[in-house]
C-alpha positions as CSV (number, residue, x, y, z in Angstrom):
1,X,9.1,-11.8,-9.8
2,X,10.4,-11.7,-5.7
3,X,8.7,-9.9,-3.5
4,X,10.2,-6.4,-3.3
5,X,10.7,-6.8,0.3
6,X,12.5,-10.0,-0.1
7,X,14.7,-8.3,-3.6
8,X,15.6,-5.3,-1.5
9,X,16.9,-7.3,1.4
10,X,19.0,-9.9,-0.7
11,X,20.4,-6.4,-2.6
12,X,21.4,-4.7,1.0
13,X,22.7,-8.0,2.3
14,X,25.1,-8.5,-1.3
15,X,26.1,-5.4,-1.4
16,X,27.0,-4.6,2.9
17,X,28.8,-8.2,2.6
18,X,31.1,-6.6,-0.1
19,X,31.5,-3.8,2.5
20,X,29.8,-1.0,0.2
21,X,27.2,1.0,2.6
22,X,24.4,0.1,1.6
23,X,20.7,0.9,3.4
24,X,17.1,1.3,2.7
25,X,16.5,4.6,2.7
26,X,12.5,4.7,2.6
27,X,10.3,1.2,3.0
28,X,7.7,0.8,0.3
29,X,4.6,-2.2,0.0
30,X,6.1,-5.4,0.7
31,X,4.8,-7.1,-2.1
32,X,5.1,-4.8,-5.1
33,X,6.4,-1.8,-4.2
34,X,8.5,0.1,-7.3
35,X,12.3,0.0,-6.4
36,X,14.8,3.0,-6.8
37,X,18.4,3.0,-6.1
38,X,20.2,5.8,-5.2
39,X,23.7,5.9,-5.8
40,X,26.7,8.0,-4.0
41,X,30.1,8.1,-5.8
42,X,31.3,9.6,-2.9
43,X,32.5,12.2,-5.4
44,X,29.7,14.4,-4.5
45,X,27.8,13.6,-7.2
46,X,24.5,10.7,-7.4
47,X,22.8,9.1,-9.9
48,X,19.3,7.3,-10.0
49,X,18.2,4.2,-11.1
50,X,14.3,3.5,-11.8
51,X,12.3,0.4,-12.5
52,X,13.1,0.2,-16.5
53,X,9.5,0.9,-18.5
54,X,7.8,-2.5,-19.8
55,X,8.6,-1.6,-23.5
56,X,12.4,-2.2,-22.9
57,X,11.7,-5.4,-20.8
58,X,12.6,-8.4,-23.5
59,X,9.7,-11.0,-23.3
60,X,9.9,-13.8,-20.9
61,X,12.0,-11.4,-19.0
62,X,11.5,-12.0,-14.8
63,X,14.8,-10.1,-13.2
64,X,13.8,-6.8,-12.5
65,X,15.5,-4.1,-15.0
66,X,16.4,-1.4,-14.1
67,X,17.0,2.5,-16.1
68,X,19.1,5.7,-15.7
69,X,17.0,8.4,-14.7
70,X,19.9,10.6,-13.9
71,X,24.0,10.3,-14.3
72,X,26.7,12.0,-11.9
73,X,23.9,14.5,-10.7
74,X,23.9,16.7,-7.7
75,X,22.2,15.0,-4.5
76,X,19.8,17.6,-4.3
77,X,18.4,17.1,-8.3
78,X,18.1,13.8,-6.7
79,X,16.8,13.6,-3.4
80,X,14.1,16.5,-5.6
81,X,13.0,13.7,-8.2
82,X,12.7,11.0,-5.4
83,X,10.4,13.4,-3.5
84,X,8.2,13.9,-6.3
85,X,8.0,10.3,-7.3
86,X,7.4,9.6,-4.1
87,X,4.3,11.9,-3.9
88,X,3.3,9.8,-7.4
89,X,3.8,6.3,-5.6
90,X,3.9,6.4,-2.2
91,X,4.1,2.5,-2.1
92,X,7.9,2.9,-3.7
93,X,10.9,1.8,-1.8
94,X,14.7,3.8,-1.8
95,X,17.9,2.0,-1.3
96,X,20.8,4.4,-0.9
97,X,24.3,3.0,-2.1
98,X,27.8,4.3,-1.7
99,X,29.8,3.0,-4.9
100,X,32.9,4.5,-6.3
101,X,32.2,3.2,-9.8
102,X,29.3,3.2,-12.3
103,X,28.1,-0.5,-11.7
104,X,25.6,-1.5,-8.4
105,X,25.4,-4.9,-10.0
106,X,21.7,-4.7,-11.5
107,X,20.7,-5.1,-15.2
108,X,20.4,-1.6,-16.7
109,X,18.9,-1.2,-20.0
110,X,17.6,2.0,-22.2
């Protein structure tokens, strides 16, 4: 599996070239930091993608995976579950994404 660094850069970079806004919102461990991507429909509402659990990863399986932890919520249900993951891993990393539609080009499974 990439660094997270190095998978984080290469998803800002894909996604600013399509001209979507796309940043890192908080910088985790460079290595193997856990990845969560926050999405704004620009419809005020946000949803949250987090690293998909091991028992949904197929076998052989190296892309990361991602799962939806919440769908069309408000930003501040959000911004309240990143906090608190945060305070569990404080080696995570947050990319904020501005996307009208449901797909930020990652595999989603679950």
């Amino acid at each position: 599996m990439f660094r997270s660094d190095l998978w984080v850069s290469a998803f800002v970079r894909r996604h600013n070239d399509l001209g979507e806004i796309c940043v890192v919102s908080r910088r985790g461990d460079p290595i193997a930091g856990q990845i969560l991507i926050e999405i704004d429909h620009l419809n005020g509402t946000v949803s949250l993608l987090t690293p998909a659990p091991s028992a949904l990863r197929p076998e052989g399986e190296e892309d990361r995976l991602f799962s939806r932890q919440l769908v069309h919520a408000t930003p501040d249900v959000v911004r309240a579950r990143i906090e608190r993951e945060a305070k569990f891993d404080p080696d995570l990393w947050v990319i904020a994404l501005e996307i009208r539609g449901d797909d930020p080009g990652v595999t989603i499974v679950g």
